[in-house]
N, C-alpha and C positions, 0 to 999 in steps of 0.2 A: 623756492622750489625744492632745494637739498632738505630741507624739515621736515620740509610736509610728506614728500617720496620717503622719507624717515623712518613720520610717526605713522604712514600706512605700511610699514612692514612692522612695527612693531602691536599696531592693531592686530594685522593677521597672525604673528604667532600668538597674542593673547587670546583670539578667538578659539583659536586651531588649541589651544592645551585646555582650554576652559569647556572646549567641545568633546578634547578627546579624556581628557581626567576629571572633568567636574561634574559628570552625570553618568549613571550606570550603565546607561543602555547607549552607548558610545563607542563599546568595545570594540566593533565593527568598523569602525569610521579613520580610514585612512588618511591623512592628514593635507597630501596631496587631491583628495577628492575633496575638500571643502568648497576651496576658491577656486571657481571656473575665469576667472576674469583676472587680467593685469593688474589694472585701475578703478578703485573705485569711482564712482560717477554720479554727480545729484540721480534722486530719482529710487523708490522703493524697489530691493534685490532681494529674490530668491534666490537661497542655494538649498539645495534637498539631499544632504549627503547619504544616503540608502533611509533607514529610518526615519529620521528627524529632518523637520523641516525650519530654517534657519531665514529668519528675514529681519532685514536691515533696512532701517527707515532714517532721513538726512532731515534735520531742523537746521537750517540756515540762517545765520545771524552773525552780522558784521562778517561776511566774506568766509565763515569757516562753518566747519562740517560737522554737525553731533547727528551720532550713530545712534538707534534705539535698537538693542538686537532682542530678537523675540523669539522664542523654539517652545515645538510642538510634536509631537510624536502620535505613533499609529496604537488607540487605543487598545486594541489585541496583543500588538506584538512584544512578543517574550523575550528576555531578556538572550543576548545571543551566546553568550557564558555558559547559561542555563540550559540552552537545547540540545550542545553537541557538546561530545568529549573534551575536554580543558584541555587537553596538549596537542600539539600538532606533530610531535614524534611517534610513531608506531608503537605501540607495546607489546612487546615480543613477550611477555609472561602470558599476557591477557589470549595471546593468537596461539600460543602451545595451549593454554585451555581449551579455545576454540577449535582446534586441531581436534585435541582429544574427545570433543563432546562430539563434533560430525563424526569421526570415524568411528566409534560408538556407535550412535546411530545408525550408519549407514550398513555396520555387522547385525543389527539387531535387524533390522528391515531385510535385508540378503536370507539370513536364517530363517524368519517368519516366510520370505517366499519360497525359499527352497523346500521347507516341510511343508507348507499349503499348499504349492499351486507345481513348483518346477520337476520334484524328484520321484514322483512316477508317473511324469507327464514326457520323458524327453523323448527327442526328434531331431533328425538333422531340420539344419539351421533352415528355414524358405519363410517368405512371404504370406501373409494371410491376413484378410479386414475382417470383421465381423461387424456389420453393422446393425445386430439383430438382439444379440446377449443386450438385459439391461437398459433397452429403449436409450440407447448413447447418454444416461445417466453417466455411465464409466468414460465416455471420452471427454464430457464435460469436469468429471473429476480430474480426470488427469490437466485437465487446463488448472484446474483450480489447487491442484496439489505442487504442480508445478510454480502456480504465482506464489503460493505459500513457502515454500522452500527458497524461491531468489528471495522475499521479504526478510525470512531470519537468517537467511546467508549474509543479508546486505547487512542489516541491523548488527551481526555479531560482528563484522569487517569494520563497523563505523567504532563501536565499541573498546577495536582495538586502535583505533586514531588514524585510519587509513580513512582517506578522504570520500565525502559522499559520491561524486561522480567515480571513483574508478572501487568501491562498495557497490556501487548500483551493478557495474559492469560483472565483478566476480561473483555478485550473488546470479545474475542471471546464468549466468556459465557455467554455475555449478549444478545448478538445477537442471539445466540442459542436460549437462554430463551423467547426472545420476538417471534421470528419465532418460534419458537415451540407454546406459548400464543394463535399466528394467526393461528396455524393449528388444534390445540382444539376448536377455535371456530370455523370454518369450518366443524369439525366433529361432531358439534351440529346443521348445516345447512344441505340446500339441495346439498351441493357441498358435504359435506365429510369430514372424514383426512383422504387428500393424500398422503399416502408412498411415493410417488415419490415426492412432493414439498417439502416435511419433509427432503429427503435423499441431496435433490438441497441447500436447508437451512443450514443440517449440514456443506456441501461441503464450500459454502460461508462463515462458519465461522469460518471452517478449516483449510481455503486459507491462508490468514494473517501470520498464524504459520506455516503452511508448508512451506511458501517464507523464513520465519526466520529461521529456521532449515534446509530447501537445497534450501542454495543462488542461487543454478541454475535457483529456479523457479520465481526469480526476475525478470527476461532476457522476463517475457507475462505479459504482464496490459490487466486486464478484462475491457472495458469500455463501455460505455452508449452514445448513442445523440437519440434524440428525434426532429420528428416534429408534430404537431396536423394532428391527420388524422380525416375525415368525421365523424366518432363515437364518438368525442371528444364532452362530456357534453351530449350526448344522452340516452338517456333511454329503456331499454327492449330488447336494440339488440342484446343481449344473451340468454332472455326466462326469465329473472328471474323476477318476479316482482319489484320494485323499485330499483332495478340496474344503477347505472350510470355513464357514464364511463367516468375517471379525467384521469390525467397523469399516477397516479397507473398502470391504467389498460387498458387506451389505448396501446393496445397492436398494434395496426396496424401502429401505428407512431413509437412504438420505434424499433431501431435495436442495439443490442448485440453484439460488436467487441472481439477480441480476438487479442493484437496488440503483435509485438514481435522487443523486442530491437537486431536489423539487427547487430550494431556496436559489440555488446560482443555476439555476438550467430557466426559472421562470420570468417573463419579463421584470422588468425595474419596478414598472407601474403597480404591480402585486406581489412580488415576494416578500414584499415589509410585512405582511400578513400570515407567511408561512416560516413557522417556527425553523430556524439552522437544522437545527437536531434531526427533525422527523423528514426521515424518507419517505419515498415510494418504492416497493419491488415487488416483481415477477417470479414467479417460480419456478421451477421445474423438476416432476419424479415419477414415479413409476411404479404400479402395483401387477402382484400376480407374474415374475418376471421368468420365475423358473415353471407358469401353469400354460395351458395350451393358449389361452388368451391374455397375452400380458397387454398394458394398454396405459398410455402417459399421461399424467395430471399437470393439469398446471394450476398456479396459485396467482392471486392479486393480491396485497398486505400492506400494511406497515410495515417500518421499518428506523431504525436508531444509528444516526452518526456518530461513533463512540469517540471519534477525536473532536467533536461540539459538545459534548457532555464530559470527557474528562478535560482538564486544563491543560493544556500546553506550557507548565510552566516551567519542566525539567524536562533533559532529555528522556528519562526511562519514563516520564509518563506524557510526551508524545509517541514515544516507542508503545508504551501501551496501548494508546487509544487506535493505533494504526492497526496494533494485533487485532485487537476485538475487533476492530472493523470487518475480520472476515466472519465473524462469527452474526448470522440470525437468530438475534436475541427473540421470544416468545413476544408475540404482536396479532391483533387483530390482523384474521384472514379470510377469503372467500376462493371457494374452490368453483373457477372459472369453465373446466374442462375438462372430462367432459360432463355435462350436464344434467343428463340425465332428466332431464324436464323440468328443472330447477340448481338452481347455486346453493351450495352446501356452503354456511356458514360458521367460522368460528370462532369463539368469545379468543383464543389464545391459540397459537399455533406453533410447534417449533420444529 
């Protein structure tokens, strides 16, 4: 009994180093999570340490036990070295970069509003919605600029070796903080603070963490294309004095998708048939916004999951295919809305 209790701990550390040193994609695999069981026991064992799947099979002969072990891994999955930052210490060089590059940004964004929209707009601070400016093209942005901002907050936080869960958290907070920053000053203008672009703002930097918390809400990408409309770099076509309108705020160029991953949303019985990659998405935008008749379109299309098309094999290019994911690449479209006695088709759309 003393041998045999022996040579089963010396099987387990031979497994346990042969699992955690002898194959690349093991990195992950805590040594402790191998063996869920005291004693081995006749009879074929699964053990499924995250990745890999480990199975032990007993040939029986003359009262002793031969082990056949067999491992198997999840065709897709990337090596775990590969996806994320290699240390698990913070990198205080990499985070004074990132420091330096948001607040950057965030003087260069303040400047751009202050000469467009704030410095011969002001007003004591009050409340005001507009649900009329823009066909709520603009509150839908603000969701969408909002999800955009916790994304490369989070991404630049991972970068520095601060872990994915409390990156998720600070990228949403910051986002918050800065669109909240834009809706204070607004409410020191003649626009207002809009409750309603405040509540589209929270949403957007809500998004992130809600996908994180119910993986269902993975299966819809918010995205964005843009082309210049006639308003583009114009002046005053809203009433406000020194007003002008860039990509911000051309609102008549851009349209607001809502795409949805077809392959995991379709039954079992048919999604083998629908390509990963290709989406499905809605659209939504707006013409004529500064004319007496403005009036919203909406789109049906194609659409491209750029993290099924580029590889997940490194971090920076899961970080990539995430980025493009906000972007509506040019795709077959039909303009659903309004109709006008027929659907307006087209060959390419962005």
């Amino acid at each position: 009994m003393f041998m045999r209790q022996l040579c089963i701990r010396f099987l387990r550390f031979i497994l346990a180093f042969v699992i955690l040193h002898g194959s690349s994609i093991t990195q992950t695999l805590p040594a402790k999570s191998i063996f869920q069981r005291n004693v081995f026991t006749p009879g074929e064992m699964h053990f499924k340490p995250g990745a890999i799947t480990l199975s032990l099979r007993p040939n029986i002969k003359d009262d002793a036990y031969f082990w056949t072990a067999g491992f198997s891994s999840q065709d897709s999955l990337p090596k775990a070295e590969e996806i994320s930052p290699p240390s698990s210490e913070i990198n205080y060089g990499r985070l004074a970069i990132i420091g330096g590059i948001f607040a950057g940004t965030m003087v260069f964004i303040h400047v751009y509003q202050q000469n467009g929209w704030w410095k011969d707009n002001r007003a004591p601070f009050h409340f005001q919605e507009d649900l009329v400016y823009g066909l709520n093209v603009d509150k839908i942005g603000h969701m969408y600029a909002a999800t955009v901002f916790a994304f490369v907050a989070q991404r630049a936080f991972e970068w520095t070796n601060v872990s994915e869960l409390t990156a998720l958290w600070l990228g949403a907070g910051g986002a918050l903080m800065f669109q909240t920053y834009v809706e204070i000053e607004d409410g020191f203008s003649a626009w207002g603070f809009d409750r309603v672009d405040f509540a589209s703002d929270v949403a957007g930097a809500a998004w992130p963490v809600a996908r994180y918390y119910v993986p269902f809400l993975q299966n819809f990408d918010i995205k964005f294309s843009y082309h210049p409309s006639p308003l583009l770099n114009s002046g005053g076509g809203s009433g406000f004095v020194g007003q002008h309108h860039l990509i911000f705020d051309d609102y008549e160029g851009q349209t607001l998708w809502l795409s949805f991953r077809m392959h995991e949303l379709l039954p079992n019985s048919v999604n083998s048939y629908w390509p990963r990659f290709l989406q499905l998405a809605v659209g939504y935008a707006a013409r004529d916004i500064v004319g007496p008749n403005p009036y919203p379109i909406l789109f049906f299309s194609f659409d491209y999951d750029m993290t099924q098309i580029i590889p997940p094999d490194t971090w920076f290019l899961k970080t990539l295919g995430e980025a493009l994911n906000f972007i509506h690449f040019p795709a077959p479209a039909v303009q659903i809305y309004p109709r006008g006695g027929s659907s307006i088709w087209y060959g390419l759309y962005f």
